[in-house]
N, C-alpha and C positions, 0 to 999 in steps of 0.2 A: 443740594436736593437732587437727587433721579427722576428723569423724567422719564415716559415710554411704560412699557410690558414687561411684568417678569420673564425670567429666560425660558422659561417653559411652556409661557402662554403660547398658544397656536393662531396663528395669524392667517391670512387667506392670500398666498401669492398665487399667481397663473400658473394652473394645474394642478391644483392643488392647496395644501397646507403647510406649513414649516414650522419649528417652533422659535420665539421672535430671538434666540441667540444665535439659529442657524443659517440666518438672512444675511446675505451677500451683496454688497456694491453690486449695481450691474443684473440685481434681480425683479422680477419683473412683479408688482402687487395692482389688486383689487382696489378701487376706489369708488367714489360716489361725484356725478356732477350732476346737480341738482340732482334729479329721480334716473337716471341712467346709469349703468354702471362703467366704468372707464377704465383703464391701464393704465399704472404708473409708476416709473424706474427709480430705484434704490439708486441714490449718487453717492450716499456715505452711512456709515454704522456707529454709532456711539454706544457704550457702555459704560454706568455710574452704578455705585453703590449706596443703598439708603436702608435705613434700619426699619421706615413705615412703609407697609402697602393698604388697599383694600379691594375687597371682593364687589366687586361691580355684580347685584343680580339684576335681571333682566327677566321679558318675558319668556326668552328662549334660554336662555342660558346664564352663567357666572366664569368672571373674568378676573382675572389678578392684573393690576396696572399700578401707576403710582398715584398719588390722589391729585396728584398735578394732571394729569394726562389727560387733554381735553375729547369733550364728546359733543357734538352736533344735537342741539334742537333748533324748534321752531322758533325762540329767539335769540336763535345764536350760540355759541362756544359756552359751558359752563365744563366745570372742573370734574373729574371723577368723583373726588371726597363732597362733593355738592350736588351730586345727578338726584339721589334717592328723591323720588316721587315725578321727577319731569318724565319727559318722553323722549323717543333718541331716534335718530336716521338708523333704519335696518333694511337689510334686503335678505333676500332667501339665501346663505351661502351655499346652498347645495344648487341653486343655479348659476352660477357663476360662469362655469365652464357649460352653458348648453352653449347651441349656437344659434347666433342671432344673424340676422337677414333684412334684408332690406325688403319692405312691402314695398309695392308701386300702388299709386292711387291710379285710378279710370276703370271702364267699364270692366274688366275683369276682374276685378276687386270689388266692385259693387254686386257683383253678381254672384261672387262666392258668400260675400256677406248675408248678400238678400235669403241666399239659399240655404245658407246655414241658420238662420233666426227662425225658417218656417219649418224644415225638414231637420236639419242635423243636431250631431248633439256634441255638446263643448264638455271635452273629459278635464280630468286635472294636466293631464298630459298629451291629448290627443283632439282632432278636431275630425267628425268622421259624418258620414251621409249615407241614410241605408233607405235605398227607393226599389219603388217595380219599374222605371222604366229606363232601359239602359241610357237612352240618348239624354236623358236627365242626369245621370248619372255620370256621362262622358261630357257634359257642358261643363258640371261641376268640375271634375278634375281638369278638367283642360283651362277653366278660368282661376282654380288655386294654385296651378302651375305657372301661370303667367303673371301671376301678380305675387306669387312667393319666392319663386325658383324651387319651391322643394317640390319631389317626384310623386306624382298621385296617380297609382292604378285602381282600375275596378276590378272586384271579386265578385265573385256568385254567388250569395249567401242562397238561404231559405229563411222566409218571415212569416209566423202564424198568422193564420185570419180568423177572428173570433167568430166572423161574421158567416163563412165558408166550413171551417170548422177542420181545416186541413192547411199545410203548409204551402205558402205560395213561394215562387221563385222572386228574385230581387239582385240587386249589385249595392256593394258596397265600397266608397270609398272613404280610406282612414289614412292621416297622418300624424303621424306620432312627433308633436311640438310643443313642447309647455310655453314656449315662446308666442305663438299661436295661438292657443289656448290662452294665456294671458291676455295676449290682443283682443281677442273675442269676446273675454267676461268686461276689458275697458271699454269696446265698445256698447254691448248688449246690456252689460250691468253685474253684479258680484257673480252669481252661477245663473245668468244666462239660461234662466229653466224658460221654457215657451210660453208660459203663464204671467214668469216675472217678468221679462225681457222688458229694456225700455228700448223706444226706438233708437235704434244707431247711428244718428248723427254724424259720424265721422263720413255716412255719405255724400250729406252733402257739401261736399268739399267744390262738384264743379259736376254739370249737367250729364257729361255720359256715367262719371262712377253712380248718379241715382239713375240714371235710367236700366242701369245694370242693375244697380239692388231691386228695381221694380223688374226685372224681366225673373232674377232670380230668387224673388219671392213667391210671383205671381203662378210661377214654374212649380213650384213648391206647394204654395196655399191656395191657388186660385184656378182658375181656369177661364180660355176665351169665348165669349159668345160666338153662336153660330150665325146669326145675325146682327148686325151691326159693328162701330168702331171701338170695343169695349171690352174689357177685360174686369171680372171681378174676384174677389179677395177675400175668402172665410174663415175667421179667425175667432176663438174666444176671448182673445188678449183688448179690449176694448180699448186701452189707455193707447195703445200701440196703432190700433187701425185710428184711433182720433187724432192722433199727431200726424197720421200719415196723408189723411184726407185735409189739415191746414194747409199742409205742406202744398200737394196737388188741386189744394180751391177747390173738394168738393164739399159736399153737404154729408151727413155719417149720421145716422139713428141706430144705437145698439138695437139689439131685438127683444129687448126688454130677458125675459127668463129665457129664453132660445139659448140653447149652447153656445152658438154660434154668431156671429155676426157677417155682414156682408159690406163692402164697401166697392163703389164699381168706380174702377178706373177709364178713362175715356180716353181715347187714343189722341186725342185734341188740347188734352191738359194742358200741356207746357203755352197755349194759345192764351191763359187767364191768363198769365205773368205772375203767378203766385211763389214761383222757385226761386229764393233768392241764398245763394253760394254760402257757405261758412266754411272758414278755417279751423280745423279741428287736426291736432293731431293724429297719425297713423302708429306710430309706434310706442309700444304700453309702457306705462311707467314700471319703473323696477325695484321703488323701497318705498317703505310706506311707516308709519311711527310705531315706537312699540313704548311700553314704562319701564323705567328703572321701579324697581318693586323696592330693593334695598340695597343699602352701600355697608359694607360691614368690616371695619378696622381689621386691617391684618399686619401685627409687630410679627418682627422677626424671633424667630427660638434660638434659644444660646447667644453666640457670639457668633454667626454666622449671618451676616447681611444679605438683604435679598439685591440683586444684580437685575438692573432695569436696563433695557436696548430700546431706545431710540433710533429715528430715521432721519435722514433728510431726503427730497423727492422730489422729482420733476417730470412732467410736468405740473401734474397734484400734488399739495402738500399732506393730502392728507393720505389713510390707510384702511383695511377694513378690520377686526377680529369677531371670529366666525357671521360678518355681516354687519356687525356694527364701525358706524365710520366714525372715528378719530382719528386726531393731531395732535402733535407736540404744542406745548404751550409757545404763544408770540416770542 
């Protein structure tokens, strides 16, 4: 029996694609550990011949394999010629090759956060912030630069006022990360729209990254009293300012049909003892399950066998095609 891909199948090595006859000892592939995606080295190449294949369909795609050739679900290893109707580990293969980065947690991270859930907006590829006032504008990037390493300038846009009825000035700052952008909808929620947004959690990981997502939220949707020790917070997102006021030990009454809500933060909060740390991870998962829709018999024409390449690998045994992770059979 063949195990593996047929020779034409396309496979997903570092940089790219190959197709799985053209894969080399010593070359470098795509793998999955748990939700992350990981590097792992070609140590040897096998080729067999068998007269059955079948078409693996998927939500994204259709693959030729042998029916032996195992695929990843949620309970474990099942065969190709037995996927139809389970679910399989996938990940985007068109990200494969972005670059990924290390986020830092602490206050510079809490406060790009903060500031991006009241003001900014999470592209599919981009995470950007467009304000009136520069020195808001230069917190932000100066705190997405310190907690991403990636480079964040301001621009000088112009932003209508419906309200003026003419173009006001503004800065914008935008970087272009889907990695980032992923980050952000794991923390905030699927598309992170300001309406839906749940709160972000991964703040409170440890008392300066929340007091950062409160400084750059507050920066964002709030503003300080002129009098007293107190800072309040206007939002229509209710579910978001009532998790927010658990969190700080305050008291929060929507305003009933008011657009808007208000919740005041007192500069004395952290004195309740109501903050208490959670461990959440910072960096976004990167597969997520898809169906196998249908498995569909594929015999060979003529007398012409189809030629299946297998791998062995290390440190993963396993591989990706175009995203989906399988393994050779035990």
């Amino acid at each position: 029996m063949g195990y593996g891909l047929a020779s034409k199948q396309l496979v997903n090595v570092v940089g790219g694609c190959a197709q799985a006859k053209r894969v080399a000892p010593g070359d470098l592939m795509w793998a999955l550990d748990g939700d992350r995606t990981v590097r792992t080295t070609v140590v040897a190449v096998a080729g067999a011949k068998a007269r059955a294949a079948v078409e693996v369909v998927t939500d994204h795609m259709t693959f030729i394999a042998s029916p032996d050739l195992l695929l990843a679900t949620p309970d474990g290893w099942t065969h190709a010629g037995d996927a139809a109707g389970t679910t399989v580990a996938w990940t985007h293969a068109r990200k494969l090759c972005r670059e990924r980065f290390t986020i830092r947690p602490g206050y510079e991270f809490g406060y790009f956060v903060g500031a991006t859930c009241a003001d900014g907006t999470v592209g599919k590829n981009y995470v950007s912030l467009v304000v009136n006032e520069e020195s808001f504008a230069s917190r932000y990037a100066a705190a997405l630069t310190t907690c991403t390493g990636l480079a964040a300038r301001l621009e000088p846009v112009t932003r209508p006022s419906g309200y003026l009825r003419r173009d006001l000035p503004g800065f914008r700052v935008r970087v272009v990360s889907s990695y980032l952008s992923d980050a952000m909808r794991h923390y905030a929620g699927g598309d992170a729209h300001h309406m839906r947004q749940r709160f972000p959690r991964v703040v409170l990981r440890d008392i300066d990254t929340f007091n950062g997502f409160l400084d750059g939220y507050i920066d964002g949707d709030g503003y300080r009293h002129k009098h007293g020790q107190a800072r309040t917070v206007v939002s229509a997102n209710v579910p978001f300012l009532a998790e927010l006021a658990r969190i700080i030990g305050a008291r929060f009454t929507p305003k009933g049909r008011s657009p808007a809500s208000h919740l005041i933060v007192t500069d004395r909060w952290q004195s309740r003892g109501t903050f208490v740390p959670e461990d959440h991870r910072i960096d976004p998962p990167e597969s997520s399950w898809i169906r196998v829709q249908e498995v569909r018999p594929r015999p060979a024409l003529g007398t012409k066998p189809f030629t299946f390449y297998s791998y062995r690998l290390a440190p993963y045994p396993t591989f990706l095609v175009n995203g989906h992770l399988v393994r050779e059979p035990w």
